[in-house]
C-alpha positions in Angstrom: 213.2 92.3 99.0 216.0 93.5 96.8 216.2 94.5 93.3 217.4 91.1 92.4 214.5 89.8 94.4 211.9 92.0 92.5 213.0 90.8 88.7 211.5 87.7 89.7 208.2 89.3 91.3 205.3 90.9 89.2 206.0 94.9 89.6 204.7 97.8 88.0 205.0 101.4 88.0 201.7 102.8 89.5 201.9 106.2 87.6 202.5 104.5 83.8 202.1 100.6 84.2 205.7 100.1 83.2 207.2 96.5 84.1 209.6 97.3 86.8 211.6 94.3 86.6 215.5 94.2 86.3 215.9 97.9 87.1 219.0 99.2 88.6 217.9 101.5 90.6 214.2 102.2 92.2 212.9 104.4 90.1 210.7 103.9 86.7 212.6 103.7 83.7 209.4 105.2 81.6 207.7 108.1 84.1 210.8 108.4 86.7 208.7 107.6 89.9 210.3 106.0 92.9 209.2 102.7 94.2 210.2 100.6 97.0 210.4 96.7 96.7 210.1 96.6 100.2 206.4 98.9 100.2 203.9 97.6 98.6 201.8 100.6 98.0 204.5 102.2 96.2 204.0 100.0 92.9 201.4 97.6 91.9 201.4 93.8 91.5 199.4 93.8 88.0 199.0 96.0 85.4 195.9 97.9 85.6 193.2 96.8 82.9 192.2 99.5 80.1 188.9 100.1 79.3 188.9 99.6 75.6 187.1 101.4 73.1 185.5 98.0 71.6 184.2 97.3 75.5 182.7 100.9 75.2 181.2 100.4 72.0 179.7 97.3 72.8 178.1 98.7 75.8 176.7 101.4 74.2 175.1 99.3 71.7 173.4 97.3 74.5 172.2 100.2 76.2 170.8 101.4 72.8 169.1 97.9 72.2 167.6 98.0 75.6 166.1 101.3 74.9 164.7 100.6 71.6 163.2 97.2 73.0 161.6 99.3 76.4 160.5 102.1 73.6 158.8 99.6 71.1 157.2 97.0 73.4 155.5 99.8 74.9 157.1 99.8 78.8 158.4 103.6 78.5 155.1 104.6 77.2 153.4 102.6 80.3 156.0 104.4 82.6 155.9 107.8 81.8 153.2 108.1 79.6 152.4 109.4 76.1 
């Protein structure tokens, strides 16, 4: 695969996520790590997902409901006691 070859392909740098498409040269434009069309362990196909703080939030809410519900319908008492 050459660089021509990789504009067309999904690449991205696996230290920052930068799109590595229509580079020059084989190196990240952003973080300045090398990558090899050629290896795919040296960049990833797609973008790695971020764990957003609304995700966080919302699972901590959840959590907290599931706690309060176990607390007041009286399973926490009925597993560990008083």
């Amino acid at each position: 695969m050459t660089v021509e070859t990789a504009t067309r392909s999904s690449m991205y740098c696996r230290r920052c996520r930068q799109d590595l498409a229509g580079l020059s040269e084989h190196r990240c434009s952003t973080c300045g790590a090398r990558f090899n069309p050629n290896n795919a362990r040296t960049y990833r196909r797609l973008p790695r997902r971020r764990v957003g703080a609304v995700e966080i939030i919302s699972l901590l809410l959840v959590l907290l409901g599931a706690a309060g519900w176990l607390h007041y319908s009286g399973w926490l008492t009925a597993l560990f006691g008083p």
